[in-house]
Structure formats: C-alpha cells, structure tokens
C-alpha positions in Angstrom: 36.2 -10.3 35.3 33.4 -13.2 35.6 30.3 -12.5 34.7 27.0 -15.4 34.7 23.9 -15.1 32.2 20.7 -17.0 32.4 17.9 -18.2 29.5 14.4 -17.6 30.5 12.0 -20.4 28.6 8.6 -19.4 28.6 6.0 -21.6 29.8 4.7 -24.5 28.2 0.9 -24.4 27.4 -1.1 -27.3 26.4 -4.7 -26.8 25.6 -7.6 -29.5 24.8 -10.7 -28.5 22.5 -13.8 -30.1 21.7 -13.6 -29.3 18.2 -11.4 -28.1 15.7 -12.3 -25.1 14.9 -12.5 -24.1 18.8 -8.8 -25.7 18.7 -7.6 -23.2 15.9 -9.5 -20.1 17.8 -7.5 -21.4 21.0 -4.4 -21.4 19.4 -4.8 -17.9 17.6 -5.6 -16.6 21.0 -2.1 -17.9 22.6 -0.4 -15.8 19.9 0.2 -18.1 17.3 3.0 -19.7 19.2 2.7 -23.5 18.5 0.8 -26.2 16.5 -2.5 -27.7 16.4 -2.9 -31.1 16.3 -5.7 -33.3 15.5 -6.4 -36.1 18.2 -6.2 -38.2 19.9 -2.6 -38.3 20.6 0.2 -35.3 21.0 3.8 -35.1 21.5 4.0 -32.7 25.1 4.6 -28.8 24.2 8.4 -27.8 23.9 9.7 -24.8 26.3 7.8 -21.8 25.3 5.1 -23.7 22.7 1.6 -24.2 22.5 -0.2 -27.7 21.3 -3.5 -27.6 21.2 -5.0 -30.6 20.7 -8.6 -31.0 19.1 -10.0 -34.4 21.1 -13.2 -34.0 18.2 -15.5 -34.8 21.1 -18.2 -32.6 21.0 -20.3 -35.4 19.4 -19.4 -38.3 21.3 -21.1 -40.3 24.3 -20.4 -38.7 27.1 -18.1 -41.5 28.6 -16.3 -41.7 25.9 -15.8 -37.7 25.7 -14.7 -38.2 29.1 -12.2 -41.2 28.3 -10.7 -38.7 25.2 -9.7 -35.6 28.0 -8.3 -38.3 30.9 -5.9 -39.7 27.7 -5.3 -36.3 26.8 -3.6 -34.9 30.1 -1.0 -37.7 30.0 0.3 -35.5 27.5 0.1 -32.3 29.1 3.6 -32.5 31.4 4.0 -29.5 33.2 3.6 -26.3 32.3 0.2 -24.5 31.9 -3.1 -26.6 31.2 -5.8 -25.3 29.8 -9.5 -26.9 28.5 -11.2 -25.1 26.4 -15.5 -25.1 26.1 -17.8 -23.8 24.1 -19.1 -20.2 25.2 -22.6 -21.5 25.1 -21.7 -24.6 27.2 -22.7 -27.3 24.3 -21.4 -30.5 24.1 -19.7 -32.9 26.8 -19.4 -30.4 29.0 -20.3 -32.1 32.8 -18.4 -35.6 31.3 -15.5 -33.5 30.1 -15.0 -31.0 33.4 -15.0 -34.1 35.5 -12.3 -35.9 33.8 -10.2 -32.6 33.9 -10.9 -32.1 37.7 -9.7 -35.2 37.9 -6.0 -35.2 39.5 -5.6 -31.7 39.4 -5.5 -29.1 42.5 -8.3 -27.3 41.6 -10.2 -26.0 38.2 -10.4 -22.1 37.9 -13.5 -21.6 35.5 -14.2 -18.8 33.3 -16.8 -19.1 30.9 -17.5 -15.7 29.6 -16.4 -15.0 25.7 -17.1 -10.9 25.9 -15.9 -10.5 22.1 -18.8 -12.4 20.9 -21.3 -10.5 23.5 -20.6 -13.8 25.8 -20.8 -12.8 29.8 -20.8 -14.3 33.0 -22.9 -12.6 35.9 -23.9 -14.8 39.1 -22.9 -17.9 37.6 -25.1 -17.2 34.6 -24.1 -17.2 31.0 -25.6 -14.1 29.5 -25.9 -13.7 25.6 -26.1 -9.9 24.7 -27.4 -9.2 28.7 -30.0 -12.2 28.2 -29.4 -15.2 30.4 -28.8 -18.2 27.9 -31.7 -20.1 29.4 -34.0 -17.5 28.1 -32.5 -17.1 24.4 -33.3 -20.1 21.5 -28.9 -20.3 21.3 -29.7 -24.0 21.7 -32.6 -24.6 19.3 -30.6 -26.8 17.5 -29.5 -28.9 20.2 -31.5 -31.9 21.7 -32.1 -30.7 25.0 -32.4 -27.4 27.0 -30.1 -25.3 28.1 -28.5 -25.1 31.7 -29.5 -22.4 33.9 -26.0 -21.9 35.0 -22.3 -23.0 34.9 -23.0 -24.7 37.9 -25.5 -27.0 36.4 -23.8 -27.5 33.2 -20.6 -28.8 34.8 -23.2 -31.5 36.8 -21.6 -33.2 39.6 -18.3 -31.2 39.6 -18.2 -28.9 42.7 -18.2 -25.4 42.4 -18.7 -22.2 43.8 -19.4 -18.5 42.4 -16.5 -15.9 42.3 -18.4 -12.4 41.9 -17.4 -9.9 39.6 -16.9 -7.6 42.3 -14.2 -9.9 43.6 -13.1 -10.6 40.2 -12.2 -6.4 39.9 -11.4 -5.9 43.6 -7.6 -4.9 44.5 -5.7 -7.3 44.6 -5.0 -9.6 46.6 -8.5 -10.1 46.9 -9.5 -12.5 44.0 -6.6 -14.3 44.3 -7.3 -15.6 47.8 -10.5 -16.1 47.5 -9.7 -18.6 44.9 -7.0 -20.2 46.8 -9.5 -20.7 49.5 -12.0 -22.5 47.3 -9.5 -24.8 46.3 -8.4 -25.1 49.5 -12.3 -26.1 50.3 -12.4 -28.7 47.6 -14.3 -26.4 45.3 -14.0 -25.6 41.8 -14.5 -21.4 41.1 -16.6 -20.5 38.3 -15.5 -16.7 38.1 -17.7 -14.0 36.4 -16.4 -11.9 34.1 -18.0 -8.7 31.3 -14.6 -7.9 30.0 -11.7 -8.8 28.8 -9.6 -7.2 31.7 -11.8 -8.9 33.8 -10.7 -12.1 32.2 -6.8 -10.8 32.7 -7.3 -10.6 36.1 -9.0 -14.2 36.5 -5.8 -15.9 34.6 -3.1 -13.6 36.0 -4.6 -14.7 40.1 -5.2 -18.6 38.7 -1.6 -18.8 37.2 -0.4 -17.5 40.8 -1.7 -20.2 42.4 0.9 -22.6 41.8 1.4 -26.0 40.2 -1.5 -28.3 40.0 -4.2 -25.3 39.2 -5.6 -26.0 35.8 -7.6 -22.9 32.9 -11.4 -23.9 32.1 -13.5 -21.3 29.7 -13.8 -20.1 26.3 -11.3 -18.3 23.4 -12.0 -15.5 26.1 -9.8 -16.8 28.3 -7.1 -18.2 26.4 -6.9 -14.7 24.9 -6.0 -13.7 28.3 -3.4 -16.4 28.5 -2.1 -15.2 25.1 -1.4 -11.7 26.7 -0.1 -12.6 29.8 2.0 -14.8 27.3 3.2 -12.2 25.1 4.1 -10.1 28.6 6.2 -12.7 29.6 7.9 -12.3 26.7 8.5 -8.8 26.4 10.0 -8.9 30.1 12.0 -11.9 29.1 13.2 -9.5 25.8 14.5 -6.6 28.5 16.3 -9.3 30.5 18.0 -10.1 27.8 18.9 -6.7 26.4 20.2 -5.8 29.8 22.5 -9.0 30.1 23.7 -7.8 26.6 24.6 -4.0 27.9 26.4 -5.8 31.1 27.9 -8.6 28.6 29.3 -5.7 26.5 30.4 -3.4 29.4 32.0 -6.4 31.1 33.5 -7.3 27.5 35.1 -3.8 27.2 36.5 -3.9 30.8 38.1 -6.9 30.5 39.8 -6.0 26.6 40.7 -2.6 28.6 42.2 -4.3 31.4 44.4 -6.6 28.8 45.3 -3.8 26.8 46.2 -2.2 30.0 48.4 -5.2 31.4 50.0 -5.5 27.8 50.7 -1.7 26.8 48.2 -1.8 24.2 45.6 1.0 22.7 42.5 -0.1 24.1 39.7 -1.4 21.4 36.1 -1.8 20.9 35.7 -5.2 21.6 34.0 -8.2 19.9 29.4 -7.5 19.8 29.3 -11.2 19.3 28.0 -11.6 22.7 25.1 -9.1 22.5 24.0 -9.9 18.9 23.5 -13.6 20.8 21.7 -12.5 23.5 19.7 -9.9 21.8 18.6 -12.3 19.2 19.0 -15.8 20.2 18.1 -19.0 18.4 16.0 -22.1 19.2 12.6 -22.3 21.0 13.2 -20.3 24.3 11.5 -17.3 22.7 9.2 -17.9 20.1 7.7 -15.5 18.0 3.8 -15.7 16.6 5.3 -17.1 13.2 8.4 -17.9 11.2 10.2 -15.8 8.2 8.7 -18.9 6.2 5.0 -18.5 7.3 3.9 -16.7 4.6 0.3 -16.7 2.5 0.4 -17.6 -1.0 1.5 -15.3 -3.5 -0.5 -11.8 -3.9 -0.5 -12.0 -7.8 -3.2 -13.1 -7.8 -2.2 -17.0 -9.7 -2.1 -19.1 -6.9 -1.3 -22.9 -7.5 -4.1 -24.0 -5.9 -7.9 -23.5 -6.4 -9.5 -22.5 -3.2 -12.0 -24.8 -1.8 -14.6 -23.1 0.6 -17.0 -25.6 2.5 -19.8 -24.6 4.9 -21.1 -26.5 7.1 -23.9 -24.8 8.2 -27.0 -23.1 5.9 -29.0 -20.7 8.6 -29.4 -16.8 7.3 -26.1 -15.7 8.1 -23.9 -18.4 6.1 -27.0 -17.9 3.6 -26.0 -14.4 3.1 -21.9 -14.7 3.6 -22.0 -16.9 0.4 -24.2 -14.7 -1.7 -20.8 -12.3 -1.1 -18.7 -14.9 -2.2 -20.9 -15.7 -5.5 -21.4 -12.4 -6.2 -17.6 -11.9 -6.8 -17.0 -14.7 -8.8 -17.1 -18.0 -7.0 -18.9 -20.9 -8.0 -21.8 -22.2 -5.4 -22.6 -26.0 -5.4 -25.4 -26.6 -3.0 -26.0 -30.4 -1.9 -29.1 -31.7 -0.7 -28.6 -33.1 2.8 -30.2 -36.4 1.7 -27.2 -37.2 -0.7 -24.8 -36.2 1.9 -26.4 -39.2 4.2 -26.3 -41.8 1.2 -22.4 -41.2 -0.2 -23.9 -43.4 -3.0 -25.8 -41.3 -4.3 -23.4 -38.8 -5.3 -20.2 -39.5 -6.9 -17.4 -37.4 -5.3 -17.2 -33.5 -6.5 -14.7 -32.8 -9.0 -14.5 -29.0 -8.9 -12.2 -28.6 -12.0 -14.9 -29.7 -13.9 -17.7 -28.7 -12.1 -19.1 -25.1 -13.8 -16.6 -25.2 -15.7 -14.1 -23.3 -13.1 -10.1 -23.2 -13.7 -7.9 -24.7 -11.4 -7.0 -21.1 -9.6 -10.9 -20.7 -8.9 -13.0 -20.4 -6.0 -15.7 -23.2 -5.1 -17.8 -23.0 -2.4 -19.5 -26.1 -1.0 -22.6 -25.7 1.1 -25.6 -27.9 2.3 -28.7 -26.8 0.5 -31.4 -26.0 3.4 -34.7 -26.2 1.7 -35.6 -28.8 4.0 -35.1 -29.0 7.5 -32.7 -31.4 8.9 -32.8 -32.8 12.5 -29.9 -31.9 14.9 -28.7 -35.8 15.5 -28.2 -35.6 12.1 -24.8 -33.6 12.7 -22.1 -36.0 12.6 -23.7 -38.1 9.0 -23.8 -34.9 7.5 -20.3 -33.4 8.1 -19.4 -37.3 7.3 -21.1 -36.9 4.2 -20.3 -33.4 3.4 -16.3 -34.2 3.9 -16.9 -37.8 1.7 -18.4 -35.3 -1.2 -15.4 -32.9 -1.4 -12.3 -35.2 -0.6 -11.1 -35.7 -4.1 -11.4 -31.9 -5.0 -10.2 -31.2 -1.4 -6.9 -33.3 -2.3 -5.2 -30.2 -4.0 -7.4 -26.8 -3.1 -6.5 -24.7 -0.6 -9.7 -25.0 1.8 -11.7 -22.8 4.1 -14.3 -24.8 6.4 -16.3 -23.7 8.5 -17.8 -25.4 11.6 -15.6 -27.9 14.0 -17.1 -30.6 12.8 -17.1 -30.3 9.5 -13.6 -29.2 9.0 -12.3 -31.9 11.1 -14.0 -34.6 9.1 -12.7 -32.8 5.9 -9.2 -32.9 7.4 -9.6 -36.7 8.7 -10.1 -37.3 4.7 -7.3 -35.8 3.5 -4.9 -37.4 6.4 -3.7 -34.2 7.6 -2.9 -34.3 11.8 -1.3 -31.0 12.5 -1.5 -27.6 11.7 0.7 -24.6 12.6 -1.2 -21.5 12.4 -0.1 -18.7 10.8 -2.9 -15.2 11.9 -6.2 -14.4 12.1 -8.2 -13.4 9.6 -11.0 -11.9 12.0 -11.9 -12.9 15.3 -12.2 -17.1 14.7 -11.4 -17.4 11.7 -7.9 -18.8 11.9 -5.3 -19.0 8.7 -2.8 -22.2 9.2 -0.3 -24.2 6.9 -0.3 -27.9 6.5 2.8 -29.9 6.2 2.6 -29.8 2.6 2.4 -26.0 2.3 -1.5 -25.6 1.6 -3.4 -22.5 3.6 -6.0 -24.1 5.5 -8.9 -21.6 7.4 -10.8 -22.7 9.9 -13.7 -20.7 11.6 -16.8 -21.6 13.7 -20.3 -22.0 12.0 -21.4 -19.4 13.4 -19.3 -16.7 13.5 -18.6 -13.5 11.5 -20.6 -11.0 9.7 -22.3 -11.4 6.0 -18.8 -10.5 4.4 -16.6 -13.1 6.5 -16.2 -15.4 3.6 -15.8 -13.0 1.3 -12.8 -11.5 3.4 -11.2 -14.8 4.2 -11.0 -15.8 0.2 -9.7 -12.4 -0.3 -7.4 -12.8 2.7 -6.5 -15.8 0.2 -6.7 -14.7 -3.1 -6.0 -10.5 -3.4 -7.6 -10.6 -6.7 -10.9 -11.3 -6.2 -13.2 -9.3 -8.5 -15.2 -7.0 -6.2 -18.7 -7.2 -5.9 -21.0 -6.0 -9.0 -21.5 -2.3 -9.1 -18.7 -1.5 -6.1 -15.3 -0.1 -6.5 -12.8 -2.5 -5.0 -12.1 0.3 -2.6 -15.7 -0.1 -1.0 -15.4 -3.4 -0.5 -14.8 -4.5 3.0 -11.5 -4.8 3.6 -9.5 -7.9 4.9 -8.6 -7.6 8.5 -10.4 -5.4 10.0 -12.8 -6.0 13.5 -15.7 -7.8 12.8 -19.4 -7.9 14.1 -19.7 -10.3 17.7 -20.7 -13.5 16.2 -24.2 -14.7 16.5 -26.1 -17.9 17.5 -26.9 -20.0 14.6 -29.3 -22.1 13.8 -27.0 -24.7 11.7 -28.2 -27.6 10.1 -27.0 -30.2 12.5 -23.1 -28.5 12.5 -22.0 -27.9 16.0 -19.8 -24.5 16.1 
C-alpha cells in the first residue's frame, strides 16, 4: 500500500523597525519565533522565522532613513514583509513609507496600537479618543504633529478604509483593498481593536504576493496570531498524516503477516513519533528547551545593569521602585553625558559600594531641561558612560535609542528573544548567554522596572513596609503606556 506525506513550512516574516526597542516589541508580537538583528545588514528569514531588523533610523536625515529601508528589502526574499512605525507617527515616517512603497504591489496601512489606547478613526490617530494633533504626545519633538496618516506618510498615495468596512462581512474589506491597489493607492485602514486589526492582516495577507504590512506592534500582534494559527492547523495536518501513516503501517504488516502465515503485530510508531514531533525549522516554537532566564536562586553571575534613557514623571517614579528595594541609583547630569571627558567611565563594582550580583540603575538626572536635538549626544553619551560596567551585567535599557547605542558599545548584532515581561518590554539572550530587556521610554506603569529586575533577579527584597506577597507580581497586564516627555530619547 503507497501512501504520500507533505511538510507544511510556515511563512517567512521579515520586519524593519526604526529603533530597537520597537524591533524587540515587533518580534515579541510575532511569537518569539526568530531573531532580532541590529542593522544594517541581515541574512533573509529561514522557512517559518522571523528577523527583524532594527535599521536605528529614527534619528537620521531623512534620505538617508530612506536609503537604510530600500537596502533593507534586498533582504526580505519572499515571504511576508512587514514595516513597522511608531504609533504616534515620529520619526522618518513620509522618507521611510516611500522607500517601502517602492517596488511593492501595494502598502496596506494600519497605524492603530489599541493596547496602548492607540486608535485609528477617519484616518486620524486618536490617543485615549483625542486626535493626536490636539494632545502634547509630541512636545518633545521639533515640529507638530500631522493631522492624519495621510499627511504624515507625505507624498505616498493613500486612501481611507473605514472602520465600518474594516468589520463588515467579509468579503467586503478585502475587495475594497484590492481595489485601491488596483487604483494605485495605498489603504490606511482604521481600526479600535485588536480584532479589528485581525481582520485588516488576515484580508491584506489574501491579497497575494507583492502586498506589503505598515503599522505599529498592533499589527504585528495580529500577524503573530494569524501566525500561531497557521501553526496549530499545520500541527492537525500533521497528526492526521500520523493516524493515516499508522493505519496504513498496520495494513500493510497485516497484509505480510497475512501473505506469510504469520500472527499479525502492532507495528513500528516510528513514523508517527516523526510526524507528530518533527525536527528542524518547519515548525518553530516561541523558544528552545535552552532559552531559559538565569537561575531563580537568587545568585546570579552577573550584576544587573538597568539604564534609562528617559527622566519625565513616570521613569521618575518606576526607579524610586527599583531603589526602594535595594538598587543602587546613579544619576548623571546631561552635561557630562555630552563631554565623555568629563566623566571617566562608570565602574559599578565599585560604585556605592554594590557586589557584583547587585542591581544598578543608570539614569539621566533631569534637573535641567534638555533640548529634543539633543537625543542622539545623549544616548551617545549615556551608552559611552556605562560600557565598561555594561561589558559583564546583565542590562535592561529602556528607550530605542539608548539601548541601541548601549548594544553598538558592547558589539552585540543579534538577539533572540526569549518572552515578554509586560507589554514592550521584551527579555532576549545574547550570543554569549547574558539576558538583555529592552522596552520603550515610555512605556509601563510605576512598577515596570521593578518587575522586569524581579522578572531577573526572584530575590529582590520587596519594598520597605510590604510583604513580598503585596508586591506586584511579575507578568501580569500592565497599564496602556503613556506619552512621555523624555529628555531627548525617542521611544
């Protein structure tokens, strides 16, 4: 008796971000499945991977922005492409959307980012039901900001996709988007929801080769699902080849026995173990059996580094946490992180006296007010202070900027993430086995650092007066993040 089988791979996704902390968010929302890699050059994603690759544009000119994302898609090679932006529509964004545009059969757009109170009515970015236009979300930025997608993407062609033909019965949105691409236009699709957003990527990924993702962590998310979908169908396709393998298996030892006059047998499972648990890259899983956190003894080899980029209210507040169960705080003045000799490098084995098993955290001291082009000197600066004590720390940095120049300093290209800590902020391991978080400036609730160090290090001492039972545990849903006002760090 013949019988064929057949391996389904799932889809390749390649993903560019503007920063790398937007990188690592991206990445978390495909399910963990691949590798982050720090630009500007990646090897193409492998049958059922993700690379995301962090182009560390967000503060470039704008041609040059544009320049990093055409360089970028030479890498992409089939499969699913997707560009992530920022949910408040900061940076490159009008340089950058016309370099994606460029070649591909259309760009289906979908700004909105609804876990962080991020929507997308008429074209309009709304920030907790208030059009972005009308909220101080870009105070820190040099100009103001756009009154819709539209105008944020500049000369790149669009057209609205309401929400009501985003919900719909299908096959409604998806034909309306086919004719818009058709047209020569580019749909910017509304969306409140996350099911809204499932219904944009499931209609764009229908569309056939060519079609490219634009929009936030919102809809990568929706990517990620569709993604882990896949797999679950490509899991019963494989089960049932195993049940026909086995009964086919069993007919055919039945139909020897039969010829040869011997008692039938059971039959060899080799076939189904194989198919029900196969081996290489055709169906990857969020992590491996050797992605683990450090030990939860609580003596970890490393001391833990924590370095924040940002110093409005909320970071303020998220460090006095940290401080007030045990860490040591070292505040620089943004003047010395603009004149590297000023300050010799910061040794925190030394520093307050702190063992090597410690935690540090590293901050810009905000007395004085700092102008926004003063961004990229200051994470410069901020990464030049804390290489050397960076060298052998497990690190947490928050803001894109910041932790990519802290990365660029310690030569690390590539991480491979390992789960979230709360929405953003992303655990990975680098090549050399150190947990590295990443997390936007502006994300997370007053106890966000205090849960990613105890994500980190289990025995923190809880905070003064509070049983380590009240304190807030690690992993659970966070607060939507809200709009900073960072000292020059992008988020």
């Amino acid at each position: 008796m013949s019988r064929t089988t057949r391996t389904v791979l799932a889809p390749r996704v390649f993903a560019l971000a503007d920063d790398l902390s937007g990188a690592a968010e991206v990445a978390a929302a495909l399910g963990l499945r691949g590798r982050i890699v720090l630009g500007p050059a990646a090897a193409p994603p492998r049958d059922g991977e993700s690379v995301v690759l962090d182009l560390d544009t967000r503060q470039l000119a704008p041609e040059d922005a544009a320049n990093a994302v055409r360089a970028a898609l030479a890498y992409a090679d089939g499969g699913v492409v997707l560009k992530k932006i920022d949910s408040l529509l900061r940076g490159n964004l009008a340089a950058e959307a016309a370099a994606y545009a460029t070649g591909a059969t259309g760009v289906v757009i979908a700004p909105a980012l609804p876990v962080a109170g991020r929507t997308v009515r008429e074209g309009v970015v709304n920030l907790h039901g208030t059009a972005l236009h009308r909220t101080d979300a870009w105070r820190a930025e040099s100009g103001a900001a756009p009154v819709s997608v539209g105008a944020a993407l500049g000369g790149v062609p669009t057209r609205v996709v309401p929400l009501a033909t985003v919900r719909a019965p299908e096959p409604a949105l998806h034909d309306r988007l086919r004719a818009l691409v058709a047209e020569g236009y580019h749909p910017v699709c509304d969306a409140e929801t996350d099911t809204d957003l499932d219904a944009i990527a499931e209609a764009a990924l229908r569309l056939g080769p060519g079609i490219r993702l634009m929009g936030t962590g919102g809809l990568a998310a929706a990517l990620g699902r569709r993604l882990a979908r896949a797999d679950r169908a490509d899991r019963a396709d494989r089960a049932d080849l195993a049940d026909q393998a086995d009964l086919a298996d069993q007919a055919d030892q039945a139909d020897l026995a039969a010829g040869a006059g011997l008692p039938g047998t059971d039959g060899d499972r080799s076939a189904e173990a194989d198919l029900c648990h196969p081996t290489g890259t055709d169906t990857p899983g969020p992590a491996r059996a050797d992605d683990v956190s450090p030990a939860l003894d609580g003596t970890p080899s490393r001391p833990l580094l924590v370095v924040v980029g940002t110093a409005e209210p909320t970071a303020v507040a998220q460090i006095a946490q940290l401080v007030a169960a045990g860490a040591h705080h070292v505040p620089l003045p943004a003047h010395t992180l603009t004149d590297h000799s000023s300050r010799p490098p910061l040794n925190i084995r030394t520093e307050g006296g702190r063992t090597p098993d410690g935690v540090t955290v590293v901050s810009i001291d905000g007395t004085h007010a700092v102008y926004p082009g003063a961004a990229r000197s200051l994470a410069a600066g901020l990464a030049h202070a804390v290489a050397e004590a960076a060298h052998d720390s497990d690190l947490v940095l928050t803001g894109g900027e910041t932790a990519r120049r802290v990365l660029d300093a310690l030569g690390i290209r590539e991480l491979l993430p390992l789960d979230q800590i709360h929405h953003g902020a992303v655990r990975s391991r680098t090549a050399d086995g150190r947990r590295v978080v990443t997390r936007p400036g502006s994300y997370g609730d007053t106890d966000s650092l205090l849960r990613i160090a105890r994500a980190l290090r289990p025995g923190l001492a809880p905070l003064p007066d509070q049983p380590l039972s009240d304190q807030p545990p690690v992993g659970r849903p966070v607060a939507p993040p809200v709009p900073s006002a960072p000292l020059g760090e992008p988020t």
